[in-house]
N, C-alpha and C positions, 0 to 999 in steps of 0.2 A: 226287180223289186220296186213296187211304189209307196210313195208315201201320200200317205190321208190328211188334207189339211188337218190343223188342229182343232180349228175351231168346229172342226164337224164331230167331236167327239160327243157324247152326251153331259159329260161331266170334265175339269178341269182343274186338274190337282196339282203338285209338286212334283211329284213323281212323275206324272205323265207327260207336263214341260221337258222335264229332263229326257226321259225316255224319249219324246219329238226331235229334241236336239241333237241327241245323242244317235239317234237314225239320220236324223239330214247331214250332220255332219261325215257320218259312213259315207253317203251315197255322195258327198260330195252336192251338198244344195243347201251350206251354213255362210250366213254373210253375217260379219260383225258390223255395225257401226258404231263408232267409236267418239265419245267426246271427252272434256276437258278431268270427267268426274274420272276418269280410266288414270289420269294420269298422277292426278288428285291423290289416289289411291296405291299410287306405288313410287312415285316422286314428290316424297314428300313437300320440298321446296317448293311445287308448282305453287301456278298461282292460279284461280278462278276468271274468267272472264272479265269481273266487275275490278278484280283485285290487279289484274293487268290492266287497265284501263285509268287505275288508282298510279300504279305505278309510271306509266305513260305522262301522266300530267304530271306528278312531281319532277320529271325531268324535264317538264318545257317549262317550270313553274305555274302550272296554271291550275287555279282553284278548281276542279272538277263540279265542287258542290253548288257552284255560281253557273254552271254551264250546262247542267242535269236535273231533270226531273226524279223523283223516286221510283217512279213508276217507267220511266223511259228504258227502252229496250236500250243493248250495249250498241248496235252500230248507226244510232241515233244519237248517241253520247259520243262515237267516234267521229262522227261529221259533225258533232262541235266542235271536237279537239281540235279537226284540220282548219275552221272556220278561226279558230283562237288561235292557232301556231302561223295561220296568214296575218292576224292584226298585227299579234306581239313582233312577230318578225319579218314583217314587210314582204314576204316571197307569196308564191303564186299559188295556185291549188294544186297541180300536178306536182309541184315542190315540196308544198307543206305533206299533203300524201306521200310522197315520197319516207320524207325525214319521218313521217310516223311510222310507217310498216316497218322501217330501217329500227328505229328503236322496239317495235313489238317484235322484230325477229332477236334482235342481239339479249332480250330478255326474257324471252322465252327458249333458254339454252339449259335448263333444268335436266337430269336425267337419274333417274333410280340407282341403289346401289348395286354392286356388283353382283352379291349376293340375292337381291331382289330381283336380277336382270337374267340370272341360271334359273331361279328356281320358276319362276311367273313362264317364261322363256318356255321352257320342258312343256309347263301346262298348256300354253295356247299352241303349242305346235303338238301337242294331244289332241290338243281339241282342232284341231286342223280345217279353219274355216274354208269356203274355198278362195274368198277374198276377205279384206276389208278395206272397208271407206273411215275416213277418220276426220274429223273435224280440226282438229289439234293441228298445231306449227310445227310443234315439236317433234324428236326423235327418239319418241318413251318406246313405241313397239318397235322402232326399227331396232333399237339396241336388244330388246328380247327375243326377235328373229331372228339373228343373228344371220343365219348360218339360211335359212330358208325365205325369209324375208326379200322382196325389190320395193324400195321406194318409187312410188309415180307420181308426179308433180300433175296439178291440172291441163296441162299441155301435153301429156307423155299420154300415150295410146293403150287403152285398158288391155294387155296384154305381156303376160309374164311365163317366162320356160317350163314345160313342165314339175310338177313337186314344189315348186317355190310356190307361197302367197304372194298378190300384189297388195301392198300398202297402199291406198290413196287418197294422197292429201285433199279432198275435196275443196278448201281453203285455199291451199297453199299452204309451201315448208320455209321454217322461218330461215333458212341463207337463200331463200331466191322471195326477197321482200316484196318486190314487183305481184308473186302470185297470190298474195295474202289477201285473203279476204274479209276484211275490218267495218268498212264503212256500211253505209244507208245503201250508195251508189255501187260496192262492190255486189252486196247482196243482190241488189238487182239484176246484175252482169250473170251471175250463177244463175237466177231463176228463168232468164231468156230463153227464149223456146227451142232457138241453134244452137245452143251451149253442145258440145260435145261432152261435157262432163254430165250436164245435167242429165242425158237423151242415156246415158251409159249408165248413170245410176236407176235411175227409171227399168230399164231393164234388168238390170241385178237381182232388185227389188221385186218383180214379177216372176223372176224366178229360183227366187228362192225363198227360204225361212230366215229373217234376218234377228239375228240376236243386237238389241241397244245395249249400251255399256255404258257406264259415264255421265248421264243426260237425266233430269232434274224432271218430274211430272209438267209437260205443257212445254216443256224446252223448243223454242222456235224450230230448228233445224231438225228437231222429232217429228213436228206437227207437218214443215215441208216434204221431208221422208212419208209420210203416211199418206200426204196425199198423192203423191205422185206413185206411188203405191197404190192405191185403190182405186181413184180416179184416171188413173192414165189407162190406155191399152185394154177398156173394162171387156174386150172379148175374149182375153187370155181364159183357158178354161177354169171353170170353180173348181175343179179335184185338183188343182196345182197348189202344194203347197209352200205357198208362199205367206204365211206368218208372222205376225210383226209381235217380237217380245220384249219386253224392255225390263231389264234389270234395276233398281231404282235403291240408291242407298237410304233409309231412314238413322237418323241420332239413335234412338232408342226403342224398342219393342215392336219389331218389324214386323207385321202380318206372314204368317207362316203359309198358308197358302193364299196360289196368285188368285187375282180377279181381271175382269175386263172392262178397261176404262169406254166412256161413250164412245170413242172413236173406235172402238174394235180391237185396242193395241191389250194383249195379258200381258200382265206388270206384273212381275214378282218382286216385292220388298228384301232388301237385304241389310244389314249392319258391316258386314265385310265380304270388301268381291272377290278378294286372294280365297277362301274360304269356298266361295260361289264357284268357282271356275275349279278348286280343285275337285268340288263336288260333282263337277259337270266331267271333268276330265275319266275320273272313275267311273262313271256310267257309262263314260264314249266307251273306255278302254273294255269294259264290261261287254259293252252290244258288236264290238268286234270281233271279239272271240266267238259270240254266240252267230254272228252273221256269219263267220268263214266257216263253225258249225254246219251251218242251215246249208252254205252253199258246196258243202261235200254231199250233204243229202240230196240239194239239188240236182247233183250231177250223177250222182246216183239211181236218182228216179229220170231223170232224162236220158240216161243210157237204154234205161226200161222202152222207153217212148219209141227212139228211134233202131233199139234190135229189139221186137216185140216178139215174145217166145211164149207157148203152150200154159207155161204156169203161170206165167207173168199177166197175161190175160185173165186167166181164170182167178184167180187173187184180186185182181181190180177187179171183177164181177161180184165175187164171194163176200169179202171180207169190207165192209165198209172202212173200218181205220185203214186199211191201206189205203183206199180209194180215195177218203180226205186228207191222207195226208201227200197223195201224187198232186190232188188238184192245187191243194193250197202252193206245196214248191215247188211245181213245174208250171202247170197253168195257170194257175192265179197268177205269179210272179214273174209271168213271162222271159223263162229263161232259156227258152228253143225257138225256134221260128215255128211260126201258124202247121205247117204245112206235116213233118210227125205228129204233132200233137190230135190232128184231123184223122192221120192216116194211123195210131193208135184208136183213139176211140171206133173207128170205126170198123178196124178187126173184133174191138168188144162189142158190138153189137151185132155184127156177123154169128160173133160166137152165140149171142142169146138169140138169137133168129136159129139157128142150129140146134137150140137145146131146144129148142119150141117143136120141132120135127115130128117127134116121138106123139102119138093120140093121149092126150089129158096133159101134157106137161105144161101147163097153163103156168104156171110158176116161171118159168121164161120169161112171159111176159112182165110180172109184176119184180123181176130181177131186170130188166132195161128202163123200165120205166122208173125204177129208184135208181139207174145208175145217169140216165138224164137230170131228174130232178134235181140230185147232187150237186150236178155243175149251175144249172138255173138257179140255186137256193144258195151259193155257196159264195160265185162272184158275182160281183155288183156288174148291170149292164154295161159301163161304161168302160169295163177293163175284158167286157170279151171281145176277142176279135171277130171281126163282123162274118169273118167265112164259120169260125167255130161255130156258131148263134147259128149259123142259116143252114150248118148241118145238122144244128139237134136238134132246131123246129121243125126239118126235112123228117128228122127218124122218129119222132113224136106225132106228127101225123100219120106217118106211116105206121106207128105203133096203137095208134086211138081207136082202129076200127075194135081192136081186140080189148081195150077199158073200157068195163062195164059186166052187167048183171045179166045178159042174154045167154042165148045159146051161142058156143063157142067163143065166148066172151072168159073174157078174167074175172072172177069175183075178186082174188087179193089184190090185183092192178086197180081195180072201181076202188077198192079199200084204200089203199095208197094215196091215190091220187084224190079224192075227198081230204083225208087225213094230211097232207102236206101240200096241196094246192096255195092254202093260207100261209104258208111260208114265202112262197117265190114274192121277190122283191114288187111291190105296184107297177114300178117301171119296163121289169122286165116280161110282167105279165102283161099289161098293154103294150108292148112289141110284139109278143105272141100274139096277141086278140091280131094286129097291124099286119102282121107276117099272114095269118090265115087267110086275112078278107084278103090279100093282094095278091096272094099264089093259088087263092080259091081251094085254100084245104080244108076239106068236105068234113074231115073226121077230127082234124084240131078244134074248128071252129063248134063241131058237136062237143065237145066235153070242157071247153072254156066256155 
């Protein structure tokens, strides 16, 4: 099964957020990222960035509002702090750093109630991302993973046992202060081009649909996520969906459905995330049952594929619902390998090559030719397999000399094919036009 970016839908609703999510995280392609507003939201004690940084200087006594701008971002008010904690107390820079990460970790030891930590817990291991990155020091989602959860410190190697998530601290976790990422100088150290953390996010983010959580419209750490998201790696294919959504809490009367901020990023407005996530959780649990659905049918119709019998054939000829609903769960969704799926189809067109036998059964022909177009009308070029494509262009030429209004010609096939030409994708109609001129097919290239 694949998934369709989101942004390629025509329209962009609530519902259909959900529903994208609620798919990637099935197939196993949901990344959280994670900031301070996550924790904000369910540890109530936490503290905001600004408001630890508040906290920070009343412990070294130092006026914050004498050393900050209003407008200054927080790890340019943290390379004050260290600048003011070397005057006040005569030590060095590696020191003063020191003693500050030392105090943003022993303060940043906040954690949800117990009650908060079952119920949240249940929802995010519903909604079963396949990773998350987290900004935070803190230990708010490890105490809700529990049982599924590995913390990874920026040093530890993006890799976790099967069924668990990895947590990772992108920052640093506040008992190993060393890895905390505070200052002007540390931010820098992360955005480095060798960072193994950074090179590892970077790809997370390319392959997958990443849910924000926690993080404020224009949040620094959003904006570096996004770009190294769109900007990095830009040959990874556009049908990868890779999605950047950001959940964003509003005070009061939150926009009900999302939009798309200029950078690309769909923001959906919320008032409460416990709320948002359980709503999210209901839809995963929802498209689950319906996927394990789909994939009994799946396997159903792929049995058809690879023991292909008398009726079974003549059904996929006859009957169009069957025949859209083989394409959509077997071949659209590539759930067999190329190779039955080729050696099916091409018993069906045996068969209508057979039924053509008989003098006037002309009707044969305008039955293969609706059973090609099918597949041409039905998946997108980019999801057919290149042998499939080069056998139906192969029996489409070979079927063209008989479309048309001549003698010994089809009239319903000429009918047909006028009549749903206008369907086949642009794309995969110039592949066809490309396919003729290069294999020099006499009779494709006649009737395109």
């Amino acid at each position: 099964m694949r998934i369709r970016p989101l942004l390629s839908s025509s329209s962009i609703t609530r519902e259909n957020v959900l529903d994208h999510l609620a798919i990637c995280s099935c197939m196993g392609r949901l990344g959280l990222l994670v900031g301070s507003g996550f924790s904000k939201a369910f540890a109530p004690n936490s503290l905001t960035w600004k408001e630890l940084l508040e906290e920070v200087s009343k412990a070294f006594e130092i006026n914050l509002e004498k050393i900050s701008g209003p407008n200054d971002p927080m790890p340019k008010i943290a390379t004050n702090l260290v600048k003011e904690i070397i005057q006040t107390k005569g030590i060095n820079l590696l020191q003063a750093r020191s003693e500050l990460k030392q105090k943003v970790g022993r303060i940043c030891s906040w954690l949800p109630s117990m009650d908060v930590q079952k119920k949240i817990g249940i929802v995010l291991s519903d909604i079963n991302p396949d990773w998350i990155i987290t900004t935070n020091y803190d230990a708010v989602i490890e105490t809700m993973l529990a049982d599924r959860g590995i913390q990874l410190n920026p040093d530890d190697t993006f890799s976790v046992p099967k069924d668990y998530i990895p947590i990772f601290h992108l920052h640093g976790y506040r008992l190993f202060p060393d890895s905390l990422v505070v200052t002007e100088e540390d931010y820098l150290a992360v955005i480095r081009p060798n960072e193994y953390r950074q090179t590892k996010m970077i790809l997370q983010f390319k392959e997958s649909t990443v849910l924000a959580l926690g993080y404020g419209i224009g949040d620094q750490n959003v904006q570096i996520a996004i770009d190294w998201s769109k900007n990095v790696y830009k040959n990874i294919s556009k049908h990868v969906a890779n999605d950047f959504i950001q959940i964003v809490w509003v005070n009061q009367s939150p926009k009900s459905e999302p939009y798309i901020d200029h950078n690309g990023i769909v923001v959906q407005e919320i008032d409460d995330l416990g709320i948002y996530l359980e709503e999210l959780q209901a839809k995963i649990l929802t498209t689950k049952k319906q996927i394990d659905k789909l994939k009994k049918g799946m396997s159903e119709a792929a049995k058809l594929l690879s023991e292909p019998n008398e009726t079974g054939i003549n059904n996929f000829i006859d009957k169009q619902t069957i025949r859209t609903d083989i394409i959509e769960k077997v071949y659209k969704a590539g759930v067999t390998s190329i190779t039955p799926q080729v050696h099916f189809l091409s018993k069906c067109i045996d068969k209508t090559w057979e039924r053509s036998l008989p003098h006037g059964a002309f009707e044969a022909y305008d039955q293969q030719l609706n059973l090609l177009l099918d597949f041409l009308i039905a998946i997108p070029l980019f999801e057919i397999h290149p042998s499939l494509f080069n056998y139906i262009a192969e029996s489409l030429d070979k079927l063209a000399r008989y479309v048309g209004k001549k003698t010994g010609q089809s009239y319903a096939a000429a009918n047909s094919w006028q009549k749903r030409r206008k369907d086949i994708p642009s794309d995969t109609y110039d592949e066809l036009v490309n396919f003729s001129q290069n294999s020099k097919s006499i009779w494709l290239k006649e009737i395109l």
